[in-house]
C-alpha atoms as one frame of an Amber mdcrd trajectory, in Angstrom:
protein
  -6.415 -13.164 -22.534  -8.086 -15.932 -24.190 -10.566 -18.760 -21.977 -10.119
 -21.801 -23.402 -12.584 -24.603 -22.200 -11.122 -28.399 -21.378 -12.551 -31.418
 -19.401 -10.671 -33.197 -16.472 -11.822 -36.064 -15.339 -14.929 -35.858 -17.479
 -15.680 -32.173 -15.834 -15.621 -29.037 -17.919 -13.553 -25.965 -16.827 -12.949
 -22.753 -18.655  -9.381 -22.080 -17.995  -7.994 -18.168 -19.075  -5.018 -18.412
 -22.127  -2.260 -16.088 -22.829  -2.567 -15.565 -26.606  -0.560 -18.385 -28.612
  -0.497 -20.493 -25.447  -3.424 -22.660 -26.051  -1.180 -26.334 -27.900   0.769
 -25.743 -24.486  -2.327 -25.250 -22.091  -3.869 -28.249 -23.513  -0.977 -30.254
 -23.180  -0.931 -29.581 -19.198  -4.935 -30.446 -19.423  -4.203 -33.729 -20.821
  -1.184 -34.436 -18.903  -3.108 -33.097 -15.516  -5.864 -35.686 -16.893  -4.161
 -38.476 -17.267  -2.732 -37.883 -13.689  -6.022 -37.751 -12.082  -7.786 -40.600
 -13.807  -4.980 -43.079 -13.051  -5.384 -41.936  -9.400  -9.024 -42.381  -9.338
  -8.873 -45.844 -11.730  -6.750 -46.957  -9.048  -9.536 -47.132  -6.603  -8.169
 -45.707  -3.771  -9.467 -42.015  -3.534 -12.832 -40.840  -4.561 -12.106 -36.537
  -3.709 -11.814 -34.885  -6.554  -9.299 -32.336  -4.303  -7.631 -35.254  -3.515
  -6.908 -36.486  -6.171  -5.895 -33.392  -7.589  -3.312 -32.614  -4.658  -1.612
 -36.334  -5.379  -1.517 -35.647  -9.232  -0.131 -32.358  -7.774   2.780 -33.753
  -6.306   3.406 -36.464  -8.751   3.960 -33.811 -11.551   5.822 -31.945  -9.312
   8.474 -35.260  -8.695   8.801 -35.538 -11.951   9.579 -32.403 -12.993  12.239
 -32.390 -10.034  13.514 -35.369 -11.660  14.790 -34.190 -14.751  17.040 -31.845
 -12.540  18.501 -28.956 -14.887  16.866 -30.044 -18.036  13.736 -27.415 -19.295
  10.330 -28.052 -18.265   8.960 -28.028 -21.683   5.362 -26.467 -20.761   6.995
 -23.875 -18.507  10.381 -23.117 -20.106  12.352 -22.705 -17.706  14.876 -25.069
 -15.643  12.858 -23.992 -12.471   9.627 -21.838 -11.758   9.737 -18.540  -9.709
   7.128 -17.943  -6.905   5.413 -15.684  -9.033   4.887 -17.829 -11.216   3.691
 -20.658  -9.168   1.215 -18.557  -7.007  -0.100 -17.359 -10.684  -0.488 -21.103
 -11.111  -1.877 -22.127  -7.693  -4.776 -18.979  -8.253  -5.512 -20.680 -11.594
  -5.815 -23.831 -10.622  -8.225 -22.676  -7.502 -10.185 -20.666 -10.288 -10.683
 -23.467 -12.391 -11.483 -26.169  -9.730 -14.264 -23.378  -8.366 -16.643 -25.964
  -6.745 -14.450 -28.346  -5.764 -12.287 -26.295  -3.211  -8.752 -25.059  -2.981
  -6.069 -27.125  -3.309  -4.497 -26.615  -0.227
C-alpha cells in the first residue's frame, strides 16, 4: 500500500493508498475539504472533530440521495460494514491528534 500525503483544512495528513487508487483518494480529500471549510467559513463551529462529524453526515445525505445510482468513489450502490469500519479506522488514523470521530 501506497501513503499518499493531502491537506484538509490547511492540515497535512498522510493517508495509506491501495495501488492505482490515488485520482480517487484525492478526489474524497478535496471533496472532504470543501465540506469542512464551508462548515468552518460559516462561522458556527471552530472543532476540527466537529466539523468533521457534520461534513460526515452531509456526505453521507448525499450519497443517500442519489438512491440506487453508484457512488462514484466507492463503486458500489451501497457500502458493506466492512467497508465502512475500514473507512471509519482510516479516517481515525488520519485525524491522529484531533480525536475519533465518534
Amino acid at each position: 500500500m501506497k501513503q499518499l500525503e493531502v491537506q484538509i483544512m490547511g492540515q497535512s495528513y498522510l493517508l495509506g493508498c491501495p495501488e492505482g487508487g490515488e485520482d480517487r483518494l484525492r478526489d474524497a480529500v478535496s471533496k472532504v475539504d470543501a465540506a469542512m471549510c464551508k462548515i468552518r467559513d460559516a462561522g458556527k463551529l471552530k472543532a476540527r472533530d466537529r466539523i468533521a462529524v457534520l461534513a460526515a453526515l452531509n456526505l453521507a445525505f448525499e450519497l443517500s440521495d442519489r438512491g440506487s445510482a453508484p457512488a462514484p468513489s466507492v463503486g458500489t450502490t451501497e457500502p458493506n460494514s466492512q467497508q465502512v469500519t475500514a473507512l471509519m479506522a482510516r479516517l481515525d488514523k488520519a485525524l491522529g491528534d484531533d480525536g475519533q470521530l465518534l
